[in-house]
C-alpha positions as a Markdown table, in Angstrom:
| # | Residue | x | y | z |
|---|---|---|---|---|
| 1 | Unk | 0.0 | 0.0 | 0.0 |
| 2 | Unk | 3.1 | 2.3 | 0.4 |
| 3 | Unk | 3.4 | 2.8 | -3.4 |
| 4 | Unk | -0.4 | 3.5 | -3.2 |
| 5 | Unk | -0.4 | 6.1 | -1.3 |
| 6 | Unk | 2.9 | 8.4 | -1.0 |
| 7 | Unk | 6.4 | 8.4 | -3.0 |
| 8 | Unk | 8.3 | 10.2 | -0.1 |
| 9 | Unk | 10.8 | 6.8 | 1.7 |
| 10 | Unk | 10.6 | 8.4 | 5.0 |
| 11 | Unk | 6.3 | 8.6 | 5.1 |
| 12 | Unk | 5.1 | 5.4 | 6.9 |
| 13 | Unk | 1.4 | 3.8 | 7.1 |
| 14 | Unk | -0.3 | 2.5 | 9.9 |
| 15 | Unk | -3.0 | 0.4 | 9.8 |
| 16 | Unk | -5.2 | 0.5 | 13.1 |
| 17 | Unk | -5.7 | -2.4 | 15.2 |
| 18 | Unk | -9.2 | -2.9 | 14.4 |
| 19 | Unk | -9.2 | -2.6 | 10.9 |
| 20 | Unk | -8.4 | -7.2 | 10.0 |
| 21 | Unk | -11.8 | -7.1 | 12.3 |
| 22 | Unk | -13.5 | -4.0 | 10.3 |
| 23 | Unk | -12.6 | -5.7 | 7.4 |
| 24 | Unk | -14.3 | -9.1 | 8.4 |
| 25 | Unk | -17.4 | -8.0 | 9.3 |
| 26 | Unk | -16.9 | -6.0 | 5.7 |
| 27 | Unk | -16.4 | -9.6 | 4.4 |
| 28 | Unk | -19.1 | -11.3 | 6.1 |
| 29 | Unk | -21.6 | -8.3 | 5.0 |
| 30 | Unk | -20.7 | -9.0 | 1.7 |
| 31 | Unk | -22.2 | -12.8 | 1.4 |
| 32 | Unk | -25.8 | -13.6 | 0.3 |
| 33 | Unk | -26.5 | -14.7 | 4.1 |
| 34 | Unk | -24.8 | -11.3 | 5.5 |
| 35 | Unk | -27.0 | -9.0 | 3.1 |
| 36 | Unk | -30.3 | -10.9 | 3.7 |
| 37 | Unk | -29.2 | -11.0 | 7.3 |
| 38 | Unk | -28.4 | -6.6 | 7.4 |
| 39 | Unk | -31.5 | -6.0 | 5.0 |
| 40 | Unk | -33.4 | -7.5 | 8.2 |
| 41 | Unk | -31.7 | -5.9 | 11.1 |
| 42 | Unk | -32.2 | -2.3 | 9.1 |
| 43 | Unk | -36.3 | -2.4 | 9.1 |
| 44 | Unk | -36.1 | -3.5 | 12.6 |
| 45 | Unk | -33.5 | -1.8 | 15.4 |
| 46 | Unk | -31.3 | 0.2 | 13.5 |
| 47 | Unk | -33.6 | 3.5 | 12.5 |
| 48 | Unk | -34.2 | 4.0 | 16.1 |
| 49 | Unk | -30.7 | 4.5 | 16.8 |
| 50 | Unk | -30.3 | 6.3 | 13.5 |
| 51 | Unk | -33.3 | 8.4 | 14.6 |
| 52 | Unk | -31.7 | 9.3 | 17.9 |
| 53 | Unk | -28.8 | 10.3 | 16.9 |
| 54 | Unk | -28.9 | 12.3 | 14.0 |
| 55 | Unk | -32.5 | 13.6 | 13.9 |
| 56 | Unk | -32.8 | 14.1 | 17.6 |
| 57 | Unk | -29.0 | 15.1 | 18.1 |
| 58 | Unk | -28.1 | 12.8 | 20.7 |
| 59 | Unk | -24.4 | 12.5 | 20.5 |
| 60 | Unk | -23.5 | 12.2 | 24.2 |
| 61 | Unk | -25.1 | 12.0 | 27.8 |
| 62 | Unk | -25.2 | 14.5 | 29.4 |
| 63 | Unk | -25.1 | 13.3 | 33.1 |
| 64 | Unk | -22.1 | 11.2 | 34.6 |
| 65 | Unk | -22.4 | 7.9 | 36.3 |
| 66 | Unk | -24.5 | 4.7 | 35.3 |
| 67 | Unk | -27.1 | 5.2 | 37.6 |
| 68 | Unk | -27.6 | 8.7 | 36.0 |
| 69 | Unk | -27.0 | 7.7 | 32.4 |
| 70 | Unk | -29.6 | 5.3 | 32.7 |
| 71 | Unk | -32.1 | 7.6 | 33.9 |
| 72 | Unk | -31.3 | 9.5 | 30.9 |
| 73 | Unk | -31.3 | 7.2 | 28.4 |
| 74 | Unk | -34.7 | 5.5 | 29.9 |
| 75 | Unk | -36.0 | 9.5 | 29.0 |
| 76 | Unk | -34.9 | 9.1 | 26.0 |
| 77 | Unk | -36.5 | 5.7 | 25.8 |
| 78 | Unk | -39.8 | 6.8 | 26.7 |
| 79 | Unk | -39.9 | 10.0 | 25.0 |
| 80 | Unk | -39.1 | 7.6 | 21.5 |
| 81 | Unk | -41.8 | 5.4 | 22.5 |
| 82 | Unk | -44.5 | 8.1 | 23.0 |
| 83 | Unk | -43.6 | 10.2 | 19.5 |
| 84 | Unk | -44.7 | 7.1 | 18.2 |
| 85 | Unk | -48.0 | 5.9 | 19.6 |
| 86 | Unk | -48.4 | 9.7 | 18.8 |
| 87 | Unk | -47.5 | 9.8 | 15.0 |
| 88 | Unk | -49.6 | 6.1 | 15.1 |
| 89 | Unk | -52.6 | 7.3 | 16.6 |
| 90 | Unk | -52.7 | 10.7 | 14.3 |
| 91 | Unk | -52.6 | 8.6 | 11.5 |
| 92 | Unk | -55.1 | 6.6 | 12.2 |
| 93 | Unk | -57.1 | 9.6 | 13.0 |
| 94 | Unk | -56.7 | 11.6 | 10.1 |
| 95 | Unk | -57.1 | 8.3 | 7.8 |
């Protein structure tokens, strides 16, 4: 990869210690079973998360300490759950 990327002798690459596992799960995302597997785990956990983080902002707790980040996140939680038996119900509603 040296020639790849710079064609100074002194520049060195590092690869991260991670990146032989990034690049399995890469690897096993890639197989029939792996896409059929992701396709799956998208329509059902995943656009919470996605939700929480980058429509709602939620980056990092605030508080410090388990028993408070709990209590944060289970606000969170519950503030999720009731925006959607809200947008549920108002659909039904206006349908």
């Amino acid at each position: 990869m040296h020639a790849q990327c710079t064609t100074g002798d002194y520049r060195t690459l590092h690869q991260e210690l991670r990146e032989p596992l990034r690049q399995q799960a890469r690897d096993r995302l890639t197989t029939a079973e792996g896409k059929a597997l992701y396709q799956k785990r998208q329509c059902t956990i995943e656009p919470i998360w996605g939700n929480m983080k980058f429509n709602k902002n939620f980056k990092m707790f605030s508080l410090r300490g388990k028993k408070k980040v709990n209590g944060e996140f289970s606000l969170l939680s519950i503030a999720e759950n009731i925006l959607k038996l809200f947008n549920t119900s108002f659909k039904l509603q206006v349908a």
